[in-house]
C-alpha positions as CSV (number, residue, x, y, z in Angstrom):
1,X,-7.3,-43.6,-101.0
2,X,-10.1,-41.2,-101.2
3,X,-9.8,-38.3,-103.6
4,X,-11.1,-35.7,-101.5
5,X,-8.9,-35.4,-97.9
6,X,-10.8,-36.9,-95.2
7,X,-12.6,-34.3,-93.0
8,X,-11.3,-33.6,-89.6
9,X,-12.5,-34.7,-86.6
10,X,-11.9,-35.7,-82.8
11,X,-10.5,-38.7,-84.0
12,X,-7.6,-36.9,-85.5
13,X,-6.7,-35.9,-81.6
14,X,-5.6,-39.6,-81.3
15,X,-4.8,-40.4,-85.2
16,X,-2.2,-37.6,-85.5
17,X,-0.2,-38.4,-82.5
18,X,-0.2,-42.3,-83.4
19,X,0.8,-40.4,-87.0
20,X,4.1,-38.5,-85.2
21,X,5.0,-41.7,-83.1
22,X,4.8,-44.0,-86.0
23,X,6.8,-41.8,-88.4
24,X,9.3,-41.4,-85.6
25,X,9.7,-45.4,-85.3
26,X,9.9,-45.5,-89.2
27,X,12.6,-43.5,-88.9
28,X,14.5,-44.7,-86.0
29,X,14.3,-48.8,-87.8
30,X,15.1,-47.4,-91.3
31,X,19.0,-46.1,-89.5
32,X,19.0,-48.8,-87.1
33,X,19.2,-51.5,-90.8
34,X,21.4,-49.0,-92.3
35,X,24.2,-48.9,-89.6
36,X,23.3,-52.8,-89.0
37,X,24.1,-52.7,-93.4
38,X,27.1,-51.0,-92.8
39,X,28.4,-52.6,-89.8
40,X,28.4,-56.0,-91.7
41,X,30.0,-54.1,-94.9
42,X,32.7,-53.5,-92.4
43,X,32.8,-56.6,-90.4
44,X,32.4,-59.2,-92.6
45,X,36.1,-58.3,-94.8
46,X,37.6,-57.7,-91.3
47,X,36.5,-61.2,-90.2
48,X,38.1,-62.7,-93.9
49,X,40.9,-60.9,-93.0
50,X,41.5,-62.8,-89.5
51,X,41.6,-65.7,-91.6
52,X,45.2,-65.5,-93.1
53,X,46.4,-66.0,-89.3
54,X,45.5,-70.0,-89.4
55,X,46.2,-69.9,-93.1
56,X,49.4,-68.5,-92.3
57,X,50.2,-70.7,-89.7
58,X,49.3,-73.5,-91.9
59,X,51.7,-72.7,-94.8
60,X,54.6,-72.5,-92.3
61,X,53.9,-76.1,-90.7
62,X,53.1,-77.5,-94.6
63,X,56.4,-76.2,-95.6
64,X,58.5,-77.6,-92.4
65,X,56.3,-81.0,-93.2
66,X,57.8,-80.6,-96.6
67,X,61.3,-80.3,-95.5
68,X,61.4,-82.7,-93.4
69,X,59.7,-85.7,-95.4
70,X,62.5,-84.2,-98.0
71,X,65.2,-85.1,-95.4
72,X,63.7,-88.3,-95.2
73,X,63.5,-89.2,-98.3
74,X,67.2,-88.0,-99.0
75,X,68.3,-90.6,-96.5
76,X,66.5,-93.8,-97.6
77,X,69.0,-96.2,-99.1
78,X,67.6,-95.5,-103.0
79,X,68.9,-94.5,-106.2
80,X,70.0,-91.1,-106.9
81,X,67.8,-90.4,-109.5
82,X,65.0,-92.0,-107.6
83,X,65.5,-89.4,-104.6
84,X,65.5,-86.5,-106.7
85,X,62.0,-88.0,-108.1
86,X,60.7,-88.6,-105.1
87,X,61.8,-85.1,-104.0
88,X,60.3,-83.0,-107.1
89,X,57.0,-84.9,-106.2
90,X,56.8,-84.4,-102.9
91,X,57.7,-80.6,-104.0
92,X,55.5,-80.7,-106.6
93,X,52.8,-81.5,-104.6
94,X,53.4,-79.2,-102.0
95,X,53.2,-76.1,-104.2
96,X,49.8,-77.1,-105.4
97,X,48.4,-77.9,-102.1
98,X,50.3,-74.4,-100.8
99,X,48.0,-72.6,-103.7
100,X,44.9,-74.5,-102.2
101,X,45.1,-72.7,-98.9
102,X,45.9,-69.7,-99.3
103,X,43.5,-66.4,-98.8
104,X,42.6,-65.9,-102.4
105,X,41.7,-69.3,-102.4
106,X,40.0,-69.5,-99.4
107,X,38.0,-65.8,-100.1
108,X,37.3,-67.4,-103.9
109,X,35.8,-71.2,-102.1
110,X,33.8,-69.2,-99.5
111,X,32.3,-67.2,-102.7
112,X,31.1,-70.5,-104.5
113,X,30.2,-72.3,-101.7
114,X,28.2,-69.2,-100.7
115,X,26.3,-68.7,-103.9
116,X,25.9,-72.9,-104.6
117,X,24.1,-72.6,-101.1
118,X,21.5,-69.7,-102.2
119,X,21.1,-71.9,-105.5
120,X,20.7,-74.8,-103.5
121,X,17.8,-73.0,-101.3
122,X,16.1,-71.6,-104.6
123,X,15.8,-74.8,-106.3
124,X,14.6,-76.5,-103.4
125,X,12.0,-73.8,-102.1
126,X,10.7,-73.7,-105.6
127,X,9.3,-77.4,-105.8
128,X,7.6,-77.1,-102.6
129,X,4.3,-76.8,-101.8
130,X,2.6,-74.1,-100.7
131,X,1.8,-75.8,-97.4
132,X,5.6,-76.9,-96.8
133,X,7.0,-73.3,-98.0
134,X,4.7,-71.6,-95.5
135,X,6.1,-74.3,-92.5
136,X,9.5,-73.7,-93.9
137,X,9.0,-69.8,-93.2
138,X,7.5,-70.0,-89.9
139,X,10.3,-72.5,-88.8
140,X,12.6,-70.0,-89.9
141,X,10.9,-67.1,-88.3
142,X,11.2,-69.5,-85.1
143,X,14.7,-69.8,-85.6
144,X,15.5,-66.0,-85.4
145,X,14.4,-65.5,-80.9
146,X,15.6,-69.3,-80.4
147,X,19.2,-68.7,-81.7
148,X,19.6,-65.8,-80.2
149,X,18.2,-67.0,-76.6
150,X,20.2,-70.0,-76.8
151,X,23.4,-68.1,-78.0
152,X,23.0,-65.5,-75.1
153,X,22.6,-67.9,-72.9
154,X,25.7,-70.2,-73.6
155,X,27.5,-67.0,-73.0
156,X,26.3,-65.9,-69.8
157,X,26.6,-69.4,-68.3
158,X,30.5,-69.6,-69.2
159,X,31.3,-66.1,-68.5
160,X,29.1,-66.4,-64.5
161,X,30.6,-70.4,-64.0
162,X,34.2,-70.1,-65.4
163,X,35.3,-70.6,-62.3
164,X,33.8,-73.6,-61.4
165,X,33.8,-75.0,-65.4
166,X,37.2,-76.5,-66.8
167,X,38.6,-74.5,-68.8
168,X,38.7,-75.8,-72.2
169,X,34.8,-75.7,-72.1
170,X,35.8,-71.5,-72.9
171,X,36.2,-72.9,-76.3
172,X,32.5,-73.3,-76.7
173,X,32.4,-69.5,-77.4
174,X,32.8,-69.3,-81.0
175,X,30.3,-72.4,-81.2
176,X,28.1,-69.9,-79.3
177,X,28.5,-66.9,-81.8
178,X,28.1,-69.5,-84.8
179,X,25.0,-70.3,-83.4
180,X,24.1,-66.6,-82.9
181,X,25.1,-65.9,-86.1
182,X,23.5,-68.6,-88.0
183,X,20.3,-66.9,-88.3
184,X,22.1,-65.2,-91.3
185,X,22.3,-68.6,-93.3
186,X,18.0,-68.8,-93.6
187,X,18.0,-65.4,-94.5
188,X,17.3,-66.7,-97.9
189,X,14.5,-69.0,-97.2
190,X,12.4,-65.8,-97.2
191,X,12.4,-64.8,-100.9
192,X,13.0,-68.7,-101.9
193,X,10.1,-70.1,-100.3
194,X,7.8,-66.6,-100.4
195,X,5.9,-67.5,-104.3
196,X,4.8,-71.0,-102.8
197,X,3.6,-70.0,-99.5
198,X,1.2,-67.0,-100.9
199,X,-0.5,-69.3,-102.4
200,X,-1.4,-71.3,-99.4
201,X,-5.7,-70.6,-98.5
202,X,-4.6,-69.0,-94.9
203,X,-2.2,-66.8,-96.6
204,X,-5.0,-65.7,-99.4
205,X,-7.3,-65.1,-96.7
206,X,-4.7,-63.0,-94.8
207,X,-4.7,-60.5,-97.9
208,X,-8.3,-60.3,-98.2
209,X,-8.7,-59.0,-94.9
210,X,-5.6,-56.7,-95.2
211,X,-7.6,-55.5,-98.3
212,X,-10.7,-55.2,-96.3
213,X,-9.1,-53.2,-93.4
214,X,-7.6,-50.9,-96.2
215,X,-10.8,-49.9,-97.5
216,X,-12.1,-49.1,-93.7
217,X,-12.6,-45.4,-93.7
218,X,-10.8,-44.7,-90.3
219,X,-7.9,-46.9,-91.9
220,X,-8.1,-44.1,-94.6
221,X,-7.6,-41.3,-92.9
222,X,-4.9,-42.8,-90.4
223,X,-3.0,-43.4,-93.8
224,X,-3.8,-39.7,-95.1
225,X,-2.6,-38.3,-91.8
226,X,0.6,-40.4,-91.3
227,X,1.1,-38.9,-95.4
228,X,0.5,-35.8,-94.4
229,X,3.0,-36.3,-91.3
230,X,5.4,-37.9,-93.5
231,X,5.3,-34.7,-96.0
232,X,6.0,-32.4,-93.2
233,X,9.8,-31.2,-93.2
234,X,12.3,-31.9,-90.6
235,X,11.8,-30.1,-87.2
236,X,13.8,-27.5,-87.0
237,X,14.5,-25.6,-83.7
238,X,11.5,-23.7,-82.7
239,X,11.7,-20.1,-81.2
240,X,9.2,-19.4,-77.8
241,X,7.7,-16.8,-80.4
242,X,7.0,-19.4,-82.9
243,X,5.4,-22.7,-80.6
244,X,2.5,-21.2,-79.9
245,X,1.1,-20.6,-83.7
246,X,2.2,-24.3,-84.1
247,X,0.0,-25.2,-81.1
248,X,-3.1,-22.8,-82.3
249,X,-2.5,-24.8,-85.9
250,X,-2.4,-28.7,-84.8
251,X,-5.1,-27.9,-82.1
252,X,-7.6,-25.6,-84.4
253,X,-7.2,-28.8,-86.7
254,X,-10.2,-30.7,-85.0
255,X,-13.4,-29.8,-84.5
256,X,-12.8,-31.0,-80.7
257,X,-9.8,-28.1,-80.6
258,X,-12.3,-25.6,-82.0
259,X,-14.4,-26.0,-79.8
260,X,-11.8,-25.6,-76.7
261,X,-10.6,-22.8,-78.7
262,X,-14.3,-20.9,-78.5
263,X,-14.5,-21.4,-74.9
């Protein structure tokens, strides 16, 4: 960045308005990831929490399967003794399998198995080569429109053909959202496989132009004006009295304004 500001100009009729729409857009992304943030806060304990349904249902059918292979056993022509053995096991064995599916357990697996998969990713993505890293991330990248099309599409085909589809193939629906939503599982490919694939020539020579465009003077000045945009306070409501000044001000700011301003 320049130490002096950059002079003004006409170019400044186009750089500020690219300035005002591109804070604006800034804006509008940077609340659309922090109510996308906090809908996933929210939805991803509320979808844990559907979970104790099955695991419910589970538990009741374990312990009715528990009961009943206790009748069983009660019944077989064996020693006393030997049928209460049989019974304390079968018990036994109940109450530790009972402790294996229930929500804290479940919540406490899906943990692990969450954070052995980022591991997994890590260590994998950091013996690659800078080559494979930067395929890995544009197969990824590829991933993101093609789970989303093919989601979106399952969906609208068995919502429009229900009618004419049987109707167990409805069931395909949550396969559809898993799909939808599995672009969340290579969201850590990004950072895993990033150090490797800067390092890859194309990548190098990607920065050096990025470099080169920053030191472009009109690049410059777009960045000093979008800076001085960005510095600007909120709009607040602006009075008839008071819009005009503001006009004189953004339009006296170029030399092309000045000179519409003289004639």
């Amino acid at each position: 960045m320049a130490l002096r500001p950059p002079s003004t100009g006409a170019d400044d009729l186009v750089i500020v308005p690219l300035c005002a729409v591109a804070l604006a857009i800034s804006k509008l992304l940077k609340a659309m990831l922090s109510i996308l943030i906090n809908v996933l806060d929210y939805a991803f304990p509320v979808l844990l929490q559907f979970m104790r349904i099955p695991l419910f249902i589970a538990r009741m059918i374990g312990d009715g399967m528990a009961l009943v292979f206790e009748g069983i056993v009660r019944c077989l022509p064996l020693s006393h003794a030997k049928r209460d053995a049989w019974r304390a096991q079968v018990r036994d064995q109940w109450i530790w399998f009972r402790r294996k599916i229930s929500y804290q357990a479940f919540e406490q697996a899906l943990h692990h198995v969450f954070e052995a998969g980022m591991g997994w990713v890590f260590r994998r993505c950091r013996k690659l080569t800078p080559r494979g890293a930067l395929l890995i991330i544009a197969c990824a990248l590829l991933w993101l429109p093609v789970s989303f099309g093919t989601a979106t599409l399952l969906h609208v085909t068995l919502i429009a053909k229900a009618k004419l589809l049987p109707a167990w193939m409805q069931l395909l629906h949550p396969f559809a959202t898993f799909i939808a939503k599995s672009k969340l599982l290579v969201l850590p490919v990004y950072p895993a496989a990033w150090p490797q694939a800067k390092q890859h020539p194309v990548v190098q020579r990607s920065f050096d132009f990025c470099r080169y465009c920053m030191r472009l003077h009109l690049v410059q000045k777009t960045r000093y004006r979008y800076q001085q945009t960005h510095a600007v306070p909120p709009w607040r409501p602006i009075s008839s009295g008071a819009l005009l000044p503001i006009l004189v001000w953004w339009i006296g700011s170029t030399r092309c304004g000045f000179l519409l301003l003289i004639r």
